[in-house]
N, C-alpha and C positions, 0 to 999 in steps of 0.2 A: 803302408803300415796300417794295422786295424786298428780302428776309431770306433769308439760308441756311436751310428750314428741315430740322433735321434729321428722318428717318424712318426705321421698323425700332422695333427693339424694344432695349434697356437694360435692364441691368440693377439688379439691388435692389441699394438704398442700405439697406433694414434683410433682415440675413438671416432674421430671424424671422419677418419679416411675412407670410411665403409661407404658413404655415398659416390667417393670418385671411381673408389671398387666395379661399383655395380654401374657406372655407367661408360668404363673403360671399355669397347666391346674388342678389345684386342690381348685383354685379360684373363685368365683363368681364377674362380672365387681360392684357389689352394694358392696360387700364387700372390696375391697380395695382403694374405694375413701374416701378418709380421711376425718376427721373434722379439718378446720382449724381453726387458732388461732381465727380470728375473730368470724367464727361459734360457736367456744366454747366459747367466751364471750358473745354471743346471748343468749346462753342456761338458760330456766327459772329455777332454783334453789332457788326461793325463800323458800320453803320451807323446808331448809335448814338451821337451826341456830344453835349455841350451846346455850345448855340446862345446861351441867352441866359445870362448868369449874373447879372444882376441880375432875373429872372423869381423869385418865390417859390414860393410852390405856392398862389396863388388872387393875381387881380388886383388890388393893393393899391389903386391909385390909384382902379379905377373903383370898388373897394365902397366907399371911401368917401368917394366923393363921393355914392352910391346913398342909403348912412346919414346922410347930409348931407341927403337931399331926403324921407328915408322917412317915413312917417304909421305903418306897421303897429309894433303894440304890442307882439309881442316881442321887434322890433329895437330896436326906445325903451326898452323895460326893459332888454332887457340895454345898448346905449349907456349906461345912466344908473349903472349898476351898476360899468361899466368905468371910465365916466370919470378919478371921482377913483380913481386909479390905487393899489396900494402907498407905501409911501415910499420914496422911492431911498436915503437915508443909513441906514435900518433895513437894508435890502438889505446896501448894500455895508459892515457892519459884521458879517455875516455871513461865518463863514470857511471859506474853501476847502475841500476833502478833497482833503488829499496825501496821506492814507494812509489804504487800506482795511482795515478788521478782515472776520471773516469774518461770510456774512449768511444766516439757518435757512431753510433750505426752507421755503415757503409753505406747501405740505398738511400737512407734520408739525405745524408751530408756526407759524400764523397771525398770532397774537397778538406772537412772538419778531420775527417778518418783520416786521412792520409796525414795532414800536418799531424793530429796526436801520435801516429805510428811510425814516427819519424826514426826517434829514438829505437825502438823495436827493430823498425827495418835496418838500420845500421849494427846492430848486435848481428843477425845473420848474417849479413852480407860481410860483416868481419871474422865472423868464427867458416865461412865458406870461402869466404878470398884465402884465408889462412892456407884451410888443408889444401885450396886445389894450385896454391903457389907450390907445398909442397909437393904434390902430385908431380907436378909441371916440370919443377927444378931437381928434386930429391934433395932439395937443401934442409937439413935435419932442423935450423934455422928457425924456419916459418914452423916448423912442429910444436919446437921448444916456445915459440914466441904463441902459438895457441896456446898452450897448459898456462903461461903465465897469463896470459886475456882471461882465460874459462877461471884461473884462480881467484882473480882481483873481484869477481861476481862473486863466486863462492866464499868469500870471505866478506865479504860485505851482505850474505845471506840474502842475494837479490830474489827478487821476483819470488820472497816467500811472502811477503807481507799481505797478497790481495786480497781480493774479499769477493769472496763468489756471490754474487746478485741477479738471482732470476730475470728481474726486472730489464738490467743493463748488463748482458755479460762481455759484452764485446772487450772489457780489459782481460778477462777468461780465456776467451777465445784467442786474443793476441799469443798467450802464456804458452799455447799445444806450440806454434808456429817458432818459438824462440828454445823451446824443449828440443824438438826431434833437431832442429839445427843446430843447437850445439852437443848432440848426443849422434848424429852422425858425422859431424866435424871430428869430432875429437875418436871416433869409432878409428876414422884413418889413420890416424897419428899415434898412437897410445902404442903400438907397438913397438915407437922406432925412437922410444925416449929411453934415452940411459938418464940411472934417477930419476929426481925429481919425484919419490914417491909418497914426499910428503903432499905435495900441491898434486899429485896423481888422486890420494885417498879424499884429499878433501874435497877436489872437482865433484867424484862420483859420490860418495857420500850426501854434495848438494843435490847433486840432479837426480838420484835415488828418492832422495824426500823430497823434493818437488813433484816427482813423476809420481808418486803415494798422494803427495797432497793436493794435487789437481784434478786427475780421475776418483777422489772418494767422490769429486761431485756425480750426480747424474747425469745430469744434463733436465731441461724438459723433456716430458713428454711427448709433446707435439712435434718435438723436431731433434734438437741435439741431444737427447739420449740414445740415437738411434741412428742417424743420415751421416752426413760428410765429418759434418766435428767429433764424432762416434771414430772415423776412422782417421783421423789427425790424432785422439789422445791414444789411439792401438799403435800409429805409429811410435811415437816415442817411447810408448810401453815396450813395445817389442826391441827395438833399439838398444834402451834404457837397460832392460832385463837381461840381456845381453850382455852388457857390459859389466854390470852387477851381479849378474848369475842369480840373476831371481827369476826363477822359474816361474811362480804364478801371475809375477807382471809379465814377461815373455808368452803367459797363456791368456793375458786378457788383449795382450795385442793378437795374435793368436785368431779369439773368440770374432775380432770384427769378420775377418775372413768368413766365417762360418754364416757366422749375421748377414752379413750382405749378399752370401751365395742364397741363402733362406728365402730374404725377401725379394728375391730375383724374377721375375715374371719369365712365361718358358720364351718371349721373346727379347728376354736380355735385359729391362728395363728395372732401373733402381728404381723402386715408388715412390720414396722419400723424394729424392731429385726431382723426378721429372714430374712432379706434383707443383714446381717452382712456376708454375705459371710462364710469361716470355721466356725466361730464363732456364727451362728445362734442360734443353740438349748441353748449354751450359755447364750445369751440373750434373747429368751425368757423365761429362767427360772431367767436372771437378773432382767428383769422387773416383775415380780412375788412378789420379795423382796416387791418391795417400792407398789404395789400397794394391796397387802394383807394385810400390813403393815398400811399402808392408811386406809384401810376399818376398821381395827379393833378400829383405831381412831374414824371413823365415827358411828363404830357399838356403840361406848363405848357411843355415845351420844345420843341412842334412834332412831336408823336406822338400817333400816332393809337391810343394803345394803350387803352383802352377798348373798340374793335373790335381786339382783336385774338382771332385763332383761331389757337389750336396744339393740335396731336396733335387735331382736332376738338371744341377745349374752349375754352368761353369764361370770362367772369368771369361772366358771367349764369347760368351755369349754377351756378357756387358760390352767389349768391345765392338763386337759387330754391330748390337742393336745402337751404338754412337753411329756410325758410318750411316745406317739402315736411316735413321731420324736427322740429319745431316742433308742426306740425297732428299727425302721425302719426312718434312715434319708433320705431315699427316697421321703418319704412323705410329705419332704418340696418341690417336687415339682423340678423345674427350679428355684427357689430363691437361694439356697443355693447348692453346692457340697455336694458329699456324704460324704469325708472324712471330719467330723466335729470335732472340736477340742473336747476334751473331760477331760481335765486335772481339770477342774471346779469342776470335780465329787468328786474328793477326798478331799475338800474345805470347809467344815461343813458352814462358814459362809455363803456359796451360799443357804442352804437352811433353813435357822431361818423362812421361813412363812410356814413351811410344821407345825411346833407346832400351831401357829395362826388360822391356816385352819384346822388342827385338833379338834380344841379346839372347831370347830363349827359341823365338818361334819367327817362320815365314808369315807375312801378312802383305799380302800385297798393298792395301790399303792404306795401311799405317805407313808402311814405307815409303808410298808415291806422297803422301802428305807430311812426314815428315824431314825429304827432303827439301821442301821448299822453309823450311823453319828454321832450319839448324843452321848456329852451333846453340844447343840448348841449355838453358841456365834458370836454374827457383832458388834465391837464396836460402832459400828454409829448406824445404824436400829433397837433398841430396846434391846444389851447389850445381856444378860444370858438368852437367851429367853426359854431354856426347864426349866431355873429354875421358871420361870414366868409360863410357860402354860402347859407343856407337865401334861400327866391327870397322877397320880402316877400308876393306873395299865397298862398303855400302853408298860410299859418295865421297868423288874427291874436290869437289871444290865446293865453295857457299853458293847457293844461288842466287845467281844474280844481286840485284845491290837491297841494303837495307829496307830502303823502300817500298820497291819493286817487288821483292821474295815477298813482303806480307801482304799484298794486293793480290801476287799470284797467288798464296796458299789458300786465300779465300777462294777465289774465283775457280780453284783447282778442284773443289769440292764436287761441282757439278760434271766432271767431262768424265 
């Protein structure tokens, strides 16, 4: 379809970055001058709207009916697994967050992070146990028992009260992650509710004005205006917009695609990411998540974005340049040290878009490494996602034992 696109050269979104620029020598100067915030609100995207809004982001009806007829075994394990779902009255005795305390930075205090995001992390992993029990079972049940979980929030006006703090946003940052999970949760189910359109208007109604009221932030400059958390708040945007048929938040989810093809180096690499020092390769396989993740929203609505090219950059090139700095972290260049952290690999949740990506395209790479991982699971990003997409002849058993498979998957890297 014809797009404005734009061409020429933009300017930096981090002013600093212009030294690691010039000393990248695996760079091109056109390649790492960023699209900034304002340039990517320039961007024409009209034509861009949602078409379907009871479309999820993966075909609900035909997978499962697929899982309905499947024999491969770790569609059957995980179905069996799914089935007997959560308990819905354990759920909905669970109370809201109408008021956020502040939450520690992950690299300082790990351990601090984790306990404050307890709470957090149990809101996804409930509104995703939900939909993929229903997945699992087709028990209308687990459906009905989501709208009333996502109600008891929305009535209680959660997770509107925070307070965006430059200084400390990580309770910010929590809010993207608890957003697109309960706006892809509730994405599966919403069509297969009879009633219930009061507790339906008021769900969406909340998560409409949250997804308003948490992207009016920027983000900084130096980093979440632009990098991974940039494509966390497109994810729910796009989701979000989706489901509310608001077109211009469906195009600022939309815009990260564009942004991130932009700042794309012609060998694949996100700058933002792999500017993270140890943690590079890391992150560019972090930002992979939300923006595959992204696309399959936009694909599910009649776009072909998957192929798309901008600034002569694809997504396949971010993919390959992962594998390419994987084999050889060299190849980041002066951006990053060689010793790259590497603990991510045995992490299954880091790579739920390797089934997304599949589901479109051959890769031998992503496939010989994603079957030492699976069955894949993010409770925020899309939930039970091989139960959703992996194609049932792509692999019929787990490999080998819990273990073992994430020892191999590392080690698999190299042969």
């Amino acid at each position: 379809m014809p797009l404005a696109l734009f061409k020429g050269r933009f300017s930096h979104c981090l002013a600093g970055f212009v030294t690691l620029a010039l000393v990248a020598p695996w760079s091109s100067a056109d390649s790492t001058e960023l699209l900034s915030r304002d340039e990517r609100m320039e961007l024409d995207l009209s034509e861009y709207r949602v078409t379907d809004p009871d479309a999820s982001y993966f075909d609900v009806e035909a997978r499962m009916e697929l899982l309905r007829e499947t024999d491969n075994a770790v569609l059957l394990q995980e179905i069996d697994e799914r089935t007997l779902g959560p308990s819905c009255q354990q759920l909905l005795n669970q109370e809201p967050l109408t008021t956020r305390g502040a939450i520690p930075g992950y690299y300082p205090s790990p351990e601090e992070w984790e306990l404050a995001s307890e709470p957090l992390f149990a809101f996804e992993d409930s509104v995703s146990g939900l939909a993929g029990a229903f997945v699992a079972s087709g028990d209308v049940f687990y459906a009905e028992c989501l709208v009333r979980y996502l109600h008891r929030w929305a009535e209680a006006k959660a997770l509107t009260t925070f307070v965006f703090d430059s200084n400390d946003p990580q309770a910010w940052f929590a809010s993207e992650s608890m957003l697109f999970a309960a706006a892809m949760a509730y994405s599966i189910v919403r069509p297969y509710i009879d009633g219930m359109e009061g507790e339906r208007k008021e769900i969406e109604q909340w998560m409409h004005g949250l997804a308003l009221q948490h992207s009016a932030f920027p983000g900084q400059p130096e980093e979440s205006c632009c990098n991974n958390h940039f494509y966390r708040r497109a994810l729910y945007a796009s989701m979000i917009g989706v489901l509310v048929e608001d077109d211009e938040l469906f195009r600022f989810g939309v815009s990260a695609i564009y942004s991130a093809l932009h700042d794309m180096t012609e060998e694949g690499a996100l700058p933002l990411e792999v500017s993270r020092g140890r943690r590079a390769t890391h992150y560019q396989n972090y930002a992979l998540i939300y923006l595959i993740t992204n696309m399959q929203i936009i694909h599910r609505q009649g776009y072909d974005i998957f192929d798309l090219e901008y600034q002569g950059n694809t997504i396949h090139d971010g993919v390959d340049f992962l594998f390419e700095i994987l084999d050889n972290p060299a190849a980041l260049g002066d951006y990053a040290p060689l010793e790259q952290y590497t603990g991510f690999l045995k992490d299954p949740q880091y790579f739920t878009w390797m089934d997304i990506y599949l589901s479109h395209f051959d890769h031998p790479r992503v496939s010989d490494f994603v079957k030492r991982v699976r069955p894949l699971y993010n409770r925020s990003a899309g939930g039970f996602i091989t139960l959703y997409f992996m194609d049932p002849d792509a692999q019929e058993h787990v490999y080998l034992d819990e273990e073992r498979r994430r020892s191999e998957a590392f080690r698999g890297l190299g042969e």
